[in-house]
C-alpha positions in Angstrom: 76.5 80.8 111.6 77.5 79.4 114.9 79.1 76.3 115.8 76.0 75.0 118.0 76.3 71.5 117.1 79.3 69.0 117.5 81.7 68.3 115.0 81.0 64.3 114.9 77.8 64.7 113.9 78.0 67.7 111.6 81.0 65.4 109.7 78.7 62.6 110.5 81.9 60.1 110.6 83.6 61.7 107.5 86.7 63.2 108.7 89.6 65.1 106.5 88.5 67.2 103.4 87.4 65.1 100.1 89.3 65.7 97.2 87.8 66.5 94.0 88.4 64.6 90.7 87.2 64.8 87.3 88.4 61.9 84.5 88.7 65.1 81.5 91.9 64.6 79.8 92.1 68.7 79.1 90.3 72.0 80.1 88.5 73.9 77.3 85.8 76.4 77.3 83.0 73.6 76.4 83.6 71.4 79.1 84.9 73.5 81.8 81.2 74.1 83.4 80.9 71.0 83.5 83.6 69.9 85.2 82.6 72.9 87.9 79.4 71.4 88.5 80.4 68.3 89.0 82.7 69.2 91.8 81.1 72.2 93.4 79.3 69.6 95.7 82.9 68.1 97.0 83.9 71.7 97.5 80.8 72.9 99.6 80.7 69.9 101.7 84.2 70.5 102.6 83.5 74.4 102.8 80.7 73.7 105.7 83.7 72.1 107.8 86.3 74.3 106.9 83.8 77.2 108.5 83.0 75.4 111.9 86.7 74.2 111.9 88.2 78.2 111.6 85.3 78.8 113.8 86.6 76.7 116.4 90.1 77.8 116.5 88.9 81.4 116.9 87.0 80.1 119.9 83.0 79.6 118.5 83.2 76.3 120.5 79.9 74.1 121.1 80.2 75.0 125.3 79.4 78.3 124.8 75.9 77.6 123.6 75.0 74.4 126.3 71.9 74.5 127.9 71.3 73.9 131.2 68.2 71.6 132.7 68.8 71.3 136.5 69.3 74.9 137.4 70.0 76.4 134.6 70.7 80.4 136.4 74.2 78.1 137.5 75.2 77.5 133.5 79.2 79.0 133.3 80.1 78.6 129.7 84.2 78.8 129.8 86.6 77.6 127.1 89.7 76.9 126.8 91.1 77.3 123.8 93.7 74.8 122.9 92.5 74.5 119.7 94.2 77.8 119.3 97.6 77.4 120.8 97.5 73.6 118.6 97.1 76.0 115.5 99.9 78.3 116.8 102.2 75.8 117.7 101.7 73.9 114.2 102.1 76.8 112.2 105.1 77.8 114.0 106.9 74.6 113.7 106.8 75.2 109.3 106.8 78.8 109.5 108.5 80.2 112.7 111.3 80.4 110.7 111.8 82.2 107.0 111.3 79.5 104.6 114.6 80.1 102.4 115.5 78.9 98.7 118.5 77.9 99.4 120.8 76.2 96.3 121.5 72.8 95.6 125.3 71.1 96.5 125.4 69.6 92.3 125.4 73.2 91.2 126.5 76.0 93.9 128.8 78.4 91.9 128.6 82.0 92.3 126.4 83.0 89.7 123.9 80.6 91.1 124.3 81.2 94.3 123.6 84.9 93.2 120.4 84.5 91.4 118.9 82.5 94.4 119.9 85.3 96.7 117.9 88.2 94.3 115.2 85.6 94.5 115.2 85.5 98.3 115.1 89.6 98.2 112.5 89.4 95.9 110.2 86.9 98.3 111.2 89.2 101.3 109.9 92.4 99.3 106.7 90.2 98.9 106.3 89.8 102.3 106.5 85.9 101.9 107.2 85.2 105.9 103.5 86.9 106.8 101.5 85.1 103.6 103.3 81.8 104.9 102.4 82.2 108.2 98.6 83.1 107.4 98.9 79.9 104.8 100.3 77.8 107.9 96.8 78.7 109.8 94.8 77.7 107.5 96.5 74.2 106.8 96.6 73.3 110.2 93.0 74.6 111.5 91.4 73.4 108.5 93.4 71.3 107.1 94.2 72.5 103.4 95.1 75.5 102.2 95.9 77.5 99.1 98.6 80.2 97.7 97.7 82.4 95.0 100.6 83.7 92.8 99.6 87.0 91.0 101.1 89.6 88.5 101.4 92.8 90.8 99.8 95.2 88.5 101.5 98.5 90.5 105.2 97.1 89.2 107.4 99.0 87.1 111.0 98.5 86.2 112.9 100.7 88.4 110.4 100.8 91.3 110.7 98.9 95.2 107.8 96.3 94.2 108.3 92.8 93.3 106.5 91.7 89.8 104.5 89.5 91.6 102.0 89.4 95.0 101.5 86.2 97.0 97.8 85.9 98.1 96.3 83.6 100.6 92.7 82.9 100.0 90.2 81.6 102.7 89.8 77.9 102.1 86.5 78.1 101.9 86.1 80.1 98.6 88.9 78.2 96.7 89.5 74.7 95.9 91.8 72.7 92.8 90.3 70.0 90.5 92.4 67.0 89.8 93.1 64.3 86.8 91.4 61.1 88.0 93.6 59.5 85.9 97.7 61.0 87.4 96.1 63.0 90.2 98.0 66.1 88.2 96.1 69.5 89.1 93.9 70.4 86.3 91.8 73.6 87.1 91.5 75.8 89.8 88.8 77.1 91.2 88.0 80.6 93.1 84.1 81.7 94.3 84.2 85.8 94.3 81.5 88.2 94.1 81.8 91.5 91.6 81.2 95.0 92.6 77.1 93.9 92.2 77.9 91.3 94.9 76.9 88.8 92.1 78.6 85.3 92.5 80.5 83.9 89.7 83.9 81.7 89.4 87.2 82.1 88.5 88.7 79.5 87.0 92.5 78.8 86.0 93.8 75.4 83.6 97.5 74.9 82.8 97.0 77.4 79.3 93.9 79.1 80.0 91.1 81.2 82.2 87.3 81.3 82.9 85.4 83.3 84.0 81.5 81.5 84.8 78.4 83.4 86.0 75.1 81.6 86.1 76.2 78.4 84.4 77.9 80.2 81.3 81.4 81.2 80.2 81.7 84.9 80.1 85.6 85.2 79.1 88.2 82.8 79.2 91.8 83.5 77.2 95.1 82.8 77.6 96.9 81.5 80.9 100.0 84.3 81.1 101.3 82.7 84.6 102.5 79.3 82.4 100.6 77.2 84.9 98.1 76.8 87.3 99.0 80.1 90.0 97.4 79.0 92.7 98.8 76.3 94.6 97.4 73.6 97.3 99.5 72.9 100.1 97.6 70.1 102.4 98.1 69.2 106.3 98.6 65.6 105.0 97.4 62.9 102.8 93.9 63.0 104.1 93.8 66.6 104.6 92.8 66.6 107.9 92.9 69.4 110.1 95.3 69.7 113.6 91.5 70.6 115.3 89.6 67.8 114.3 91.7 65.1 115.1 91.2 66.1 119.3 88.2 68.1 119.2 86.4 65.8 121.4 89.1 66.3 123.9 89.2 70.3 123.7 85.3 69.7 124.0 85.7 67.6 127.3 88.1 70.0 128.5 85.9 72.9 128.3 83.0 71.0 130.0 85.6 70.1 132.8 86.3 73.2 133.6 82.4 74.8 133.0 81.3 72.1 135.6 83.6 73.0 137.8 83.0 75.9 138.3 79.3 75.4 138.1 80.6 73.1 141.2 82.0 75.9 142.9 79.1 78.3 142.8 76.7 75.8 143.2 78.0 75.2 146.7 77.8 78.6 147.4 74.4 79.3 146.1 73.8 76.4 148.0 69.4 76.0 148.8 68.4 76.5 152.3 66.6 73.7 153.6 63.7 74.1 156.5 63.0 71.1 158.4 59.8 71.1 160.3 59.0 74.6 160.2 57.5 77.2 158.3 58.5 80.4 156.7 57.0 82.6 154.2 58.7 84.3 151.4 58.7 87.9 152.8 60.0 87.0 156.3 62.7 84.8 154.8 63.6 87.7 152.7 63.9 89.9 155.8 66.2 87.3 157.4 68.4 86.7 154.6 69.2 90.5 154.6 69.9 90.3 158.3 72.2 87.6 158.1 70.0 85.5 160.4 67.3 83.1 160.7 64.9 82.6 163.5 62.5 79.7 163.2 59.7 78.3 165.7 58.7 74.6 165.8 55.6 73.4 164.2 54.1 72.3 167.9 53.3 68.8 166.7 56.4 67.7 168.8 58.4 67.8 165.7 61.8 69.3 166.5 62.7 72.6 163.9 66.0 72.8 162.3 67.4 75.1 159.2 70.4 74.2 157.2 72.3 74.1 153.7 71.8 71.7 151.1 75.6 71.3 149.6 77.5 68.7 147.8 81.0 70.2 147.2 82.5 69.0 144.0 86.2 67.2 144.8 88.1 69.4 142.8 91.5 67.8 143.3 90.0 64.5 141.3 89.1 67.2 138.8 92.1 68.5 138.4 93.5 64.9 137.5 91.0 64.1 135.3 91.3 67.5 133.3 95.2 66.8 133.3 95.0 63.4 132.0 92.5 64.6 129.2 95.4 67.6 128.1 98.0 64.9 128.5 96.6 62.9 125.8 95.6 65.5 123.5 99.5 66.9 123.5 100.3 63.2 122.9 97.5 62.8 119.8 99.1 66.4 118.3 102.5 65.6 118.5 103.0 68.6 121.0 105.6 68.9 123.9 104.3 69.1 127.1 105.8 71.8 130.0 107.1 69.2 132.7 109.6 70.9 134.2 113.3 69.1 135.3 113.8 67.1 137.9 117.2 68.0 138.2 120.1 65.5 136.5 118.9 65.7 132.9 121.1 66.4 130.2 119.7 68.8 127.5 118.7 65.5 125.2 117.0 63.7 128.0 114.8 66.5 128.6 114.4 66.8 124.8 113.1 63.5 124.7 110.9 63.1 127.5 109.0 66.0 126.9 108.2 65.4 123.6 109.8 67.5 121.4 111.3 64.7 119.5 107.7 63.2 118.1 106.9 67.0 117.8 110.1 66.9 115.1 109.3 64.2 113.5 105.2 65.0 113.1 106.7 68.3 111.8 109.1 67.1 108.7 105.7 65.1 107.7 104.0 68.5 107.3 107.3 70.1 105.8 107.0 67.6 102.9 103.7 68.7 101.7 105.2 72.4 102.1 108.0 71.8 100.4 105.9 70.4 97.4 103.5 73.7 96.8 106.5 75.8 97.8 108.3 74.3 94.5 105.1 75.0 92.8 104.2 78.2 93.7 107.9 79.3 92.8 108.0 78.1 89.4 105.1 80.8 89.0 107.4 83.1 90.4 110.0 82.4 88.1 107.8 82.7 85.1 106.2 85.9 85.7 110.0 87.4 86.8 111.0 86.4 83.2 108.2 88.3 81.5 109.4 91.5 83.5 112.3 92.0 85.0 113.9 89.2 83.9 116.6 89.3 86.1 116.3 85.7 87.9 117.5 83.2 85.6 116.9 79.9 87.5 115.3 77.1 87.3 113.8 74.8 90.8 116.4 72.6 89.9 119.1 74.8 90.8 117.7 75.4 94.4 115.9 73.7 97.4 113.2 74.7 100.2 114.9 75.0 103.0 112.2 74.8 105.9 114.2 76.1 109.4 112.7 75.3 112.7 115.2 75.3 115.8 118.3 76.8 114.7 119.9 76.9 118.0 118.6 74.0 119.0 121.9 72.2 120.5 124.1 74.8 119.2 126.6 73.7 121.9 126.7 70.1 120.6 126.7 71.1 116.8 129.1 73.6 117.7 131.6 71.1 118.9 131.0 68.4 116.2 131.7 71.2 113.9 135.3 71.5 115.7 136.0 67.4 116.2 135.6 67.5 112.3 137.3 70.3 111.3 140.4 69.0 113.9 140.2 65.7 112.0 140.9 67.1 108.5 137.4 66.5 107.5 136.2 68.5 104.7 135.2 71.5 105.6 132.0 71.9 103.6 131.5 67.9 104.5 131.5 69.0 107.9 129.0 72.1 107.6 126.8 70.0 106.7 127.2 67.0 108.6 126.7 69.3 112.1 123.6 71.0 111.3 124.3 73.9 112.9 123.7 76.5 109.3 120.5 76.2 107.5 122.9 77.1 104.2 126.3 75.2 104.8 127.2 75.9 101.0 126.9 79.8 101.5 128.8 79.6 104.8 131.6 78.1 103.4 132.6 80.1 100.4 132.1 83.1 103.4 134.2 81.5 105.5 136.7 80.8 102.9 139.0 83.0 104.1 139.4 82.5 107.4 139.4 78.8 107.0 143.0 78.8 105.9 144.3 78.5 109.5 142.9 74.9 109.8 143.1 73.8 106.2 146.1 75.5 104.7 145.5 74.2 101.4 142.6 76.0 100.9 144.4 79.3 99.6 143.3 78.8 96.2 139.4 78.6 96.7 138.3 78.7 93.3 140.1 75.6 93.0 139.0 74.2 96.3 135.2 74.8 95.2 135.6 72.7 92.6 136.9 69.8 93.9 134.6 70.3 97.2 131.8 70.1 94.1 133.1 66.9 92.9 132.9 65.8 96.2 129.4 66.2 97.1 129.0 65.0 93.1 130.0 61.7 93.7 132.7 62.1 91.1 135.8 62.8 92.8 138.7 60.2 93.2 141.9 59.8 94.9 144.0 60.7 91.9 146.7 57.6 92.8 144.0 55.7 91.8 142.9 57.3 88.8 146.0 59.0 87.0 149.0 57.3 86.4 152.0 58.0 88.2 154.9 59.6 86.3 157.0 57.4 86.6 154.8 54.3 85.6 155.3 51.5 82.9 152.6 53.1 80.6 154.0 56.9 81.0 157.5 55.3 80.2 156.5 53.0 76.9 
């Protein structure tokens, strides 16, 4: 398949991926067919624009099949594929950066803290950064994607592997099924072949699996992940993808710059034009190898004359045209552009301007979404630790997604709010957090601990000073003048 024909009209007007519903209250082997065939449709319409839209980002783009009618041997099919570096820059904004589990302010003691940390070793032993990043492609070029959480089948107690194996499938060959009714996830959905390249479906409920071939159950049994394991995490509400949104510009850029240079060699293959005389084929032949041309007059008093027929294309108006297209495609994608300084800027001005601010903020709409399936996906984790190792005893309450993007981003400037606090007596874990400058302020200060005792003096018994910076961020600590009663007061007295 090639992506001949444009993306309107393949969508026909229908942009973002449909989402597909049924109204069952519960998943059993009777009904889950089905509720299959009543979705498959949703899922292959949005498969046949999931395909052009990878496609696209690879670089399959509609220019390089254009056909040319007025001389069509000067047809130069180039694209520029900023579909791509959109897809790059997208999945680099949610996962540039390790996405950490990081724990949560209302309960950050030590054993916590450690059980998070083997959690984090056991998503690095995974290889979570590289599955997140090939996840982050898919959202963005197609605009949905999918996690698989699976029991690792080569795992034994006192071996390097993990219990688990985080797998990405293609978008096109998976797809969930949600409650009409609470828009709760009710059944997933994988198409796979067998080792007789015969097509059947994979199915997965909150309790149970199916297995369909030809319209029947084959198997089904009991769900050992304790939920669904494979997770959606959409580009947004609508599911739509970073590509779709500005093909039509990346498609007038690439016929900018085709035509222009068609421009260019057009005016250099330029046709010869013979004005009141006449030359046959083989003596012009003879002449264009020499470099010359001789002609003679007709001798009807005509006067002869030989010269180029050339209409040079302005290519500086090009150039402003192709700019102001690129211009506006950064703006509808939330991406910086690469002005450079004028000189007198500070570093925020310059942040500003060139966009990286709207890129921030287009960025923590995506994280949301993220942070949703990663909380999913992790409560598989957890269940499947527990039924082998058992070693991780958390819950997602006890930790957070921590999504990190630009972590020296004004380090000078969050470096010296971090001192005007600390000079001002401000809390010290108050004011790891407030400054931004740690994407883990909580682990940062029990490490710093003991070097903080040159500011805060006070803080020499820590254990102490955890609890009452726990209290703190708990909302339940009071000035105790206002609480206690002072020892020498009426009531202590009577």
């Amino acid at each position: 398949m090639r992506n001949t024909m444009n993306f309107v009209d393949l969508c026909r007007g229908e942009f973002g991926r449909k989402v597909a519903y049924t109204g069952v209250d519960r998943i059993t082997p009777q009904n889950v067919v089905k509720v299959v065939s009543d979705t498959i449709g949703i899922h292959n319409r949005n498969r046949t624009l999931i395909d052009y839209l990878y496609r696209y980002m690879k670089g399959d783009q509609p220019i390089l099949y254009r056909n040319k009618i007025v001389r069509p041997e000067v047809n130069n099919r180039v694209v520029e594929n900023h579909a791509f570096e959109t897809v790059k820059f997208k999945a680099g904004q949610i996962c540039g950066e390790p996405i950490q589990y990081v724990c949560k302010k209302k309960k950050a003691d030590k054993k916590i803290n450690e059980q998070v940390d083997l959690l984090n070793d056991y998503l690095d032993e995974a290889n979570a950064d590289a599955r997140n990043i090939q996840r982050a492609i898919y959202q963005s070029a197609t605009g949905t994607s999918y996690k698989a959480i699976l029991k690792e089948e080569d795992w034994t107690k006192n071996g390097d592997l993990p219990p688990f194996r985080i797998f990405i499938p293609y978008p096109g060959d998976c797809y969930i099924v949600y409650s009409q009714r609470n828009g709760k996830p009710m059944l997933s959905v994988q198409i796979l072949k067998d080792e007789d390249e015969q097509q059947y479906y994979l199915c997965y409920s909150k309790n149970q699996f199916f297995e369909i071939k030809n319209g029947k159950v084959t198997n089904y049994g009991i769900n050992g992940f304790g939920g669904i394991p494979i997770v959606e995490c959409p580009n947004n509400h609508d599911r739509l993808s970073d590509v779709e949104i500005a093909i039509t510009l990346f498609d007038a850029i690439n016929k900018y710059q085709s035509d222009r240079l068609n421009g260019v060699e057009q005016f250099v293959q330029a046709f010869m034009k013979f004005k009141n005389c006449e030359v046959d084929e083989n003596e012009f032949l003879k002449m264009v190898k020499l470099g010359a041309i001789s002609v003679k007059d007709t001798g009807n008093g005509c006067q002869s004359d030989v010269e180029l027929m050339t209409a040079e294309l302005n290519q500086s108006e090009s150039q402003v045209a192709k700019d102001d297209i690129y211009n506006n495609m950064l703006i509808v994608e939330a991406m910086p552009n690469r002005q450079s300084n004028s000189g007198g800027d500070t570093g925020n001005a310059v942040y500003l301007r060139n966009g990286w601010d709207f890129a921030e903020r287009d960025a923590k709409l995506v994280e949301a979404f993220t942070k949703e399936a990663e909380k999913e996906s992790a409560r598989i984790i957890l269940n499947i630790i527990r039924g082998t190792s058992n070693d991780v005893n958390i819950s997602t309450r006890d930790f957070d997604v921590k999504i990190t993007r630009n972590p020296t981003d004004n380090m000078l400037v969050k470096a010296q709010a971090l001192d005007y606090l600390f000079k001002n007596k401000i809390h010290p874990l108050i004011a790891l957090i407030t400054c931004g400058l740690f994407s883990d302020p909580q682990k940062v200060y029990e490490m710093s601990l003991p070097y903080l005792g040159t500011i805060y003096p006070e803080l020499a018994d820590p254990e102490a000073e955890m609890q009452k910076a726990q209290q703190l961020l708990d909302g339940k600590f009071q000035n105790p003048s206002k609480t206690e009663p002072m020892a020498n007061s009426p009531s202590n007295e009577e």
